[in-house]
C-alpha positions as CSV (number, residue, x, y, z in Angstrom):
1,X,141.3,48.9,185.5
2,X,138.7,49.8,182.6
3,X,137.6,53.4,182.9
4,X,134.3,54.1,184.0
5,X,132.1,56.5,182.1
6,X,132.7,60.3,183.2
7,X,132.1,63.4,181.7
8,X,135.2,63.0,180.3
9,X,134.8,59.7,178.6
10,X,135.4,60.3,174.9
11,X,137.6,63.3,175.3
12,X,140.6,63.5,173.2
13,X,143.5,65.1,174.6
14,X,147.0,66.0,173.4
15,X,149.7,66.0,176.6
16,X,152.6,67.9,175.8
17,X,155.4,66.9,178.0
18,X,153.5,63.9,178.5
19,X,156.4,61.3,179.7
20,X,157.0,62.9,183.3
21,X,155.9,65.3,185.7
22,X,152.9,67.4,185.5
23,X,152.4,66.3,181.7
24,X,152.4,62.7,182.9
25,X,150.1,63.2,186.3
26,X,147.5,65.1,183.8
27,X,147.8,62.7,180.7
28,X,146.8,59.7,183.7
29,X,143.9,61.3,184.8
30,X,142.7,62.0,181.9
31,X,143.1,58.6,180.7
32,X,141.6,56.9,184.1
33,X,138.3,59.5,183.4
34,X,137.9,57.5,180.2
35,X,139.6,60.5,177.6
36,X,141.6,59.2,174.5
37,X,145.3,60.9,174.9
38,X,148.3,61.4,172.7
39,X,151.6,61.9,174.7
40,X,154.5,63.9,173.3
41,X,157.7,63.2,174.3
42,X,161.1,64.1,173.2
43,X,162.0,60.6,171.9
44,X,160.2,57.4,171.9
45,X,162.9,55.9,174.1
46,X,161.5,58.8,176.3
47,X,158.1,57.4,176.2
48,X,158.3,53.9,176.5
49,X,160.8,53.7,179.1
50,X,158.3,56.2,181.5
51,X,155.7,54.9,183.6
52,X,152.7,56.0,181.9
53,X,150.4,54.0,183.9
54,X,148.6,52.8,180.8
55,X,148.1,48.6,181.4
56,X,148.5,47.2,177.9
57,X,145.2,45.5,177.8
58,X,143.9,48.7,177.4
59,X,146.1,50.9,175.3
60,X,144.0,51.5,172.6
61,X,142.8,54.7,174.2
62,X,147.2,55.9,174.3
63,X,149.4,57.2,171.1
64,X,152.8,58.2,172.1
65,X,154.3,61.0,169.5
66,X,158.0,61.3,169.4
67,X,158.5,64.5,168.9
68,X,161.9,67.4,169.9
69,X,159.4,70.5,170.7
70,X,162.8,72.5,169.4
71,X,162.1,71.4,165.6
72,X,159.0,73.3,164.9
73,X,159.2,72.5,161.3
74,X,157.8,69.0,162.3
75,X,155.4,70.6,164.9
76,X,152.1,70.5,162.5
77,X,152.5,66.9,161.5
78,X,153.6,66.0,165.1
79,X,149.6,67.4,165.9
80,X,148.2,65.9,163.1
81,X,149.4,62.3,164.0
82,X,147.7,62.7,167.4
83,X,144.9,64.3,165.9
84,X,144.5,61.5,163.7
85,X,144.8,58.8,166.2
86,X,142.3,60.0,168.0
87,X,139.7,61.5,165.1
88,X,140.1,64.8,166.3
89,X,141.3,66.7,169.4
90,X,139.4,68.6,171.9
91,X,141.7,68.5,175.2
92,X,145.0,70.0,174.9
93,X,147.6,70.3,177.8
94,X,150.7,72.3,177.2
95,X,152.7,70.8,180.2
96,X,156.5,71.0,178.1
97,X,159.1,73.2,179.9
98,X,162.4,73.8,180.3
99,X,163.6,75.5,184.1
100,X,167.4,76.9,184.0
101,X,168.8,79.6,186.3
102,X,170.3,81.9,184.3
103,X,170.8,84.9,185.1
104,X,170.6,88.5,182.9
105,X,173.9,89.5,184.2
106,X,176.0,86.5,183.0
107,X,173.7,83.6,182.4
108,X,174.3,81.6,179.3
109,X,172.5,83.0,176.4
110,X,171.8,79.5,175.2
111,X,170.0,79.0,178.2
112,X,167.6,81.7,177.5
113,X,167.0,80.6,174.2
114,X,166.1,77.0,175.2
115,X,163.6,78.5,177.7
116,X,161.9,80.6,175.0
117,X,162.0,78.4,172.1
118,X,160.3,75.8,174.1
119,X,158.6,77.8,176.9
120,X,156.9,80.4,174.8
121,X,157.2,79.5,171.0
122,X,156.5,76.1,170.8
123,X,153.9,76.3,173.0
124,X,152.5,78.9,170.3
125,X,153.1,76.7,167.7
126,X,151.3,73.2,169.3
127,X,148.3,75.4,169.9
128,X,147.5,76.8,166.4
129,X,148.4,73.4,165.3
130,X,145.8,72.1,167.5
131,X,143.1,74.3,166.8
132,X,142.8,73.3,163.3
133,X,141.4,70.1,164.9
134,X,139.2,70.5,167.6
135,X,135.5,70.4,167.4
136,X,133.6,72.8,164.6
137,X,131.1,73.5,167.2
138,X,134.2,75.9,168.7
139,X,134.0,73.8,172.0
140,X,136.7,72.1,173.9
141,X,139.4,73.4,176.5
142,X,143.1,74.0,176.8
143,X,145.3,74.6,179.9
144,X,148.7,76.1,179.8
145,X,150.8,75.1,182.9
146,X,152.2,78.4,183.8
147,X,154.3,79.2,187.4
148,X,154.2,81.5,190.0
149,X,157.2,82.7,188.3
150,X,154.7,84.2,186.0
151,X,152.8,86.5,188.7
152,X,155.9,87.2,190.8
153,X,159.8,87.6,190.1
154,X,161.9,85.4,192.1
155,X,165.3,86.8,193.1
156,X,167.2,84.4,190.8
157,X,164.4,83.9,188.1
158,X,166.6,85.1,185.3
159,X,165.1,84.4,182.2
160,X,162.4,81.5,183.5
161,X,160.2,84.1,185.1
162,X,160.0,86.0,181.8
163,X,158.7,83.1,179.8
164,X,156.1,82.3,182.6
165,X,154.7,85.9,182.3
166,X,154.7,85.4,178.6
167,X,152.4,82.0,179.0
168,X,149.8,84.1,180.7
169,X,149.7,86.8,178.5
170,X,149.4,84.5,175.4
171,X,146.6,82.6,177.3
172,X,144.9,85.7,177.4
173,X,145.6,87.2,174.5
174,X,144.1,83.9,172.9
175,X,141.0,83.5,174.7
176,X,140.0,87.1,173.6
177,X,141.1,85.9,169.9
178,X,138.7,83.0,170.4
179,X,135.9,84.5,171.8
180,X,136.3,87.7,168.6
181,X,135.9,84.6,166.6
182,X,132.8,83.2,168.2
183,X,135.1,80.3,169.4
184,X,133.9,78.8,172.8
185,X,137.3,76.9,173.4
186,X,137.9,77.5,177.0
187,X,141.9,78.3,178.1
188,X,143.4,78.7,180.9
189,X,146.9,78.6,183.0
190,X,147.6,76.3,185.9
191,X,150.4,78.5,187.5
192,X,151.6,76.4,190.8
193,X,154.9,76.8,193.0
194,X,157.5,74.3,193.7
195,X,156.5,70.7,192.7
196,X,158.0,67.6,192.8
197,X,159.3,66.9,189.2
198,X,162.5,66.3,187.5
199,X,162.2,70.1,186.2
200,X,162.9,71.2,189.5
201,X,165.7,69.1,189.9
202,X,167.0,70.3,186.6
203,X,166.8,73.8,188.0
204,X,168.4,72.9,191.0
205,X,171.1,71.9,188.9
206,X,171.8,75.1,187.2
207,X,173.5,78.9,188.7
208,X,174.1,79.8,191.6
209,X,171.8,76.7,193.4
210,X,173.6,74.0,192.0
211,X,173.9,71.0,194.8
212,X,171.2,72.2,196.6
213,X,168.4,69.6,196.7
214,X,164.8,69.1,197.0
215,X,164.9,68.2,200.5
216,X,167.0,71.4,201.4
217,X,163.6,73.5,200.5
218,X,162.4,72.7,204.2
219,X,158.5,72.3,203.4
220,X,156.2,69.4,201.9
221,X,156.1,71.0,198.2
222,X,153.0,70.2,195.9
223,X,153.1,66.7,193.7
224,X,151.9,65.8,190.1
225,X,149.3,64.6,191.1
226,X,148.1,67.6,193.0
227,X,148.3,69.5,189.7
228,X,146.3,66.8,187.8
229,X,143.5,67.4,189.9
230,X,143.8,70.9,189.4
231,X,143.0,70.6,185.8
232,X,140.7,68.0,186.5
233,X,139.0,70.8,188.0
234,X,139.2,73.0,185.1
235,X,138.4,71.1,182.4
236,X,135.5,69.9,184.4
237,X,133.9,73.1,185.4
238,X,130.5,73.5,183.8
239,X,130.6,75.6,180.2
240,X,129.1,78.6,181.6
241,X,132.8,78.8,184.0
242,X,135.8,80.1,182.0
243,X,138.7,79.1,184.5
244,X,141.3,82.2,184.3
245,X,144.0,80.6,185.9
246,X,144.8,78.4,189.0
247,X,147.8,79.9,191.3
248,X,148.6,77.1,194.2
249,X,151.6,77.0,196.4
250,X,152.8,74.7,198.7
251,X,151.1,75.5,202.2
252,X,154.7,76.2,203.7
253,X,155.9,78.3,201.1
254,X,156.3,81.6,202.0
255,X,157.4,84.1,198.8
């Protein structure tokens, strides 16, 4: 189905994370409201064996960027392809995470480098990348996808909860940079509780939780989707409306 023309028609937005999940839910909406995206995956076999949701009749308006978040050496050009692609950027979803339960007491150390290197510094690093393209006229928006682990420390967080607060505080920290520099690039967090993506299966999978399941949680928990129009919301919101951050739970959750 041809997109109809929306206020977003014409956008031009780099997904992160963009072959599943929240990445994926966002990078479709986008796309159906008539926005140009670039997805970033981890591998190209990644990206064109997901269901993007793109028909091919009209995938002119898609790139897909392989790219391993982990090598930030190739992070710049990674930005630039999209950037190019597109002629320009002004949309950019950081929706790439990694979820392990790993504890401080004796989680795996590798673990909590994973979740920082890709959690926290390549998030970083996309972002300044980014910025180099997006319009002169200092407009355009960016939304992080935080956690509730980043306003409250679950009992098992480990190190997830850390990098979650870390997101925030970078969002802020670079929305007063922008605004010092007369930049009216809007950013903002999307911080939600349990959803229904393979990253919570992955931390299912991991400490002291592993074999317990989805289904075990015992409520309805939040979808993609939801999320998508969430930022839908955001990125929407007239310019005079700087959206902080967005912190949703399941209605049955309780902590």
């Amino acid at each position: 189905m041809k997109a109809q023309s929306t206020p977003l028609s014409g956008r031009k937005a780099l997904v992160t994370g963009g072959s599943r999940g929240i990445g994926l839910a966002i990078g479709k909406a986008l796309w159906t409201a008539g926005s140009s995206v670039s997805v970033v995956g981890r591998s190209l076999d990644q990206l064109t064996s997901a269901d993007l949701g793109f028909p091919k009749e009209e995938s002119n308006r898609v790139t897909l960027i392989a790219h391993d978040l982990s090598r930030s050496a190739d992070t710049p050009a990674a930005v630039r392809s999209a950037a190019e692609s597109m002629g320009g950027l002004d949309i950019l979803i950081n929706a790439a995470g990694v979820a392990r339960q790993s504890s401080l007491i004796n989680g795996d150390p590798a673990d909590w480098r994973e979740m920082f290197e890709i959690n926290v510094l390549a998030l970083s690093e996309v972002t300044k990348a980014a910025l180099r393209f997006f319009p002169a006229s200092g407009e355009g928006d960016i939304i992080n996808i935080s956690s509730m682990s980043g306003h409250r420390v679950p009992g098992k967080g480990g190190c997830y909860a850390p990098t979650k607060f870390a997101v925030r505080a970078m969002t802020e920290a670079l929305r007063q940079e922008l605004r010092a520099s007369g930049s009216r690039v809007r950013v903002s967090c999307l911080s939600p509780g349990f959803v229904d993506t393979q990253l919570l299966d992955e931390y299912f999978t991991t400490g002291d939780e592993q074999g317990f399941q989805k289904s075990d949680i015992g409520y309805d928990i939040l979808q993609p989707e939801d999320m998508a129009e969430l930022a839908m919301h955001q990125i929407c919101a007239p310019s005079r409306v700087d959206v902080t951050d967005i912190l949703v739970r399941p209605t049955g959750q309780k902590t």
